[in-house]
C-alpha positions, 0 to 999 in steps of 0.5 A: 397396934402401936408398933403397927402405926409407928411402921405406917407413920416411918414408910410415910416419912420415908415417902415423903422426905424421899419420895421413893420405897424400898422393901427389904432394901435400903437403897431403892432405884425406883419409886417403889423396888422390892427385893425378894430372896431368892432367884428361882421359880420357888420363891415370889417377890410379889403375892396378891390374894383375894378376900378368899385367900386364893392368890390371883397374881404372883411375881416370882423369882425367877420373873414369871408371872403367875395368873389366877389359874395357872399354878406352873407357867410355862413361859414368862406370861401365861394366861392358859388357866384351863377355864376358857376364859383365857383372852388378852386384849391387843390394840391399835399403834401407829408404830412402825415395825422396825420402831416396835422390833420383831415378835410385836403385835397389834390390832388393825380396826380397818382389817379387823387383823392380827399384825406381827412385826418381823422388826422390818415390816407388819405381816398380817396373821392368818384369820378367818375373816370375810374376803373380797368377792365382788359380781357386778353387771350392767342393766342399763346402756346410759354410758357412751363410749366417744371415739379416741376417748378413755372413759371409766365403766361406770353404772354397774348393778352389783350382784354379790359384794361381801366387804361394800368395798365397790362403789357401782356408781362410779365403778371405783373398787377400794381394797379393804386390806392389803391383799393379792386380787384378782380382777376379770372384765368381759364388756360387748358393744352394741352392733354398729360401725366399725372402720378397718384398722380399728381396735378396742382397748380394755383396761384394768387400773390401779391407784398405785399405778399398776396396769393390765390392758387388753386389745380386740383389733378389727383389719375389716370394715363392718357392721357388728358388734365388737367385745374385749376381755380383760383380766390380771392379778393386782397386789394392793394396799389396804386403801387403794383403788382400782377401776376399769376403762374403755378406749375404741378409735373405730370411728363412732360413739359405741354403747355397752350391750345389755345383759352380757358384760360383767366384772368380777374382782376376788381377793385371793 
């Protein structure tokens, strides 16, 4: 016993007057440095047990690491124990790619995604999460289009929106990750005058400054009802957004007919 608290009492001075430890060295690098004797995977540096004596977490000398479970790591940290209880937590940075180097990973809360860094840039990692499909049609004529103006499509009725990433109000989409989607727009006007030489322009527009445009053009005069369609394929960041617009110079105000427009955006 005595020689047990003589043993404490010198590693406490020794802690205090150096302010570092050293087990089976006498000149230690760091707060703590232990030094095993071996250099190989039959030796340990480091051994925790619990109050049943079963070892929970090795350090051995060839710097493997050893979980509870798993007697013969294969790699430096193994966790595949056999229990299907083998889960590592990774978390959100705000590091970029290059600064964390390649082979990286992190969580993103806003994708619900895996990211791996290719030491240039976060590529997403494959997973089975719920992708954009957006259906939206419009029920009611509140919207008139004036003549030579661009106006936004708004005042849609959703009919299918998986991610709530379409706001029907203003007819404003946000991306929810960056993905490729593709975007299709099919709008009728009303019977009505048309002036010749006259034309329908629909428009597919992205926050980043991407464009598709689609043109319906009128030689004759008449009386009638006039429709554009538009489609493209958008590659978006996570965050941006993407509407739809109209511009006609046929001579009048024109209002969108019920029941055959709609807008359908998919993330492929």
């Amino acid at each position: 016993m005595k020689k047990s608290f003589l043993f404490i009492f010198s590693l406490l001075s020794i802690g205090l007057c150096l302010a570092q430890v050293g087990i089976n060295t006498n000149t230690p690098q760091a707060i703590l440095e232990i030094q095993s004797k071996g250099n190989t995977g039959s030796t340990k540096a480091l051994s925790i047990k619990n109050n049943s004596a079963v070892n929970i977490f090795d350090v051995r000398d060839d710097g493997r690491i050893v979980t509870s479970g798993v007697a013969s790591p294969t790699v430096l940290f193994d966790l595949r124990d056999g229990k299907n209880n083998s889960i590592m937590a990774v978390g959100e940075s705000n590091q970029t790619a290059a600064t964390a180097k390649g082979g990286a990973v992190k969580y993103d809360l806003n994708t619900k995604s895996l990211f791996l860094s290719d030491n240039t840039v976060w590529k997403e990692l494959a997973s089975d999460y719920i992708k954009t499909f957006i259906v939206a049609d419009i029920a009611t004529a509140t919207q008139s289009f004036a003549n030579n103006t661009t106006n936004t499509i708004k005042n849609w009725v959703l009919v299918s929106d998986l991610t709530n990433s379409f706001n029907p109000t203003t007819g404003i989409f946000t991306a929810q990750r960056s993905s490729v989607y593709s975007v299709s727009l099919n709008i009728i006007l009303n019977d009505g005058a048309i002036n010749a030489k006259t034309q329908l322009q629909a428009s597919l527009i992205a926050s980043g400054g991407q464009q598709v445009k689609s043109i319906t053009t009128f030689n004759a005069a008449g009386n009638f009802s006039a429709g554009v369609q538009c489609s493209g394929n958008f590659t978006l960041a996570s965050g941006e957004t993407l509407y739809v617009a109209l511009w006609h110079n046929m001579g009048i105000a024109k209002v969108i007919k019920v029941g055959y427009n709609n807008l359908t955006i998919v993330e492929l």
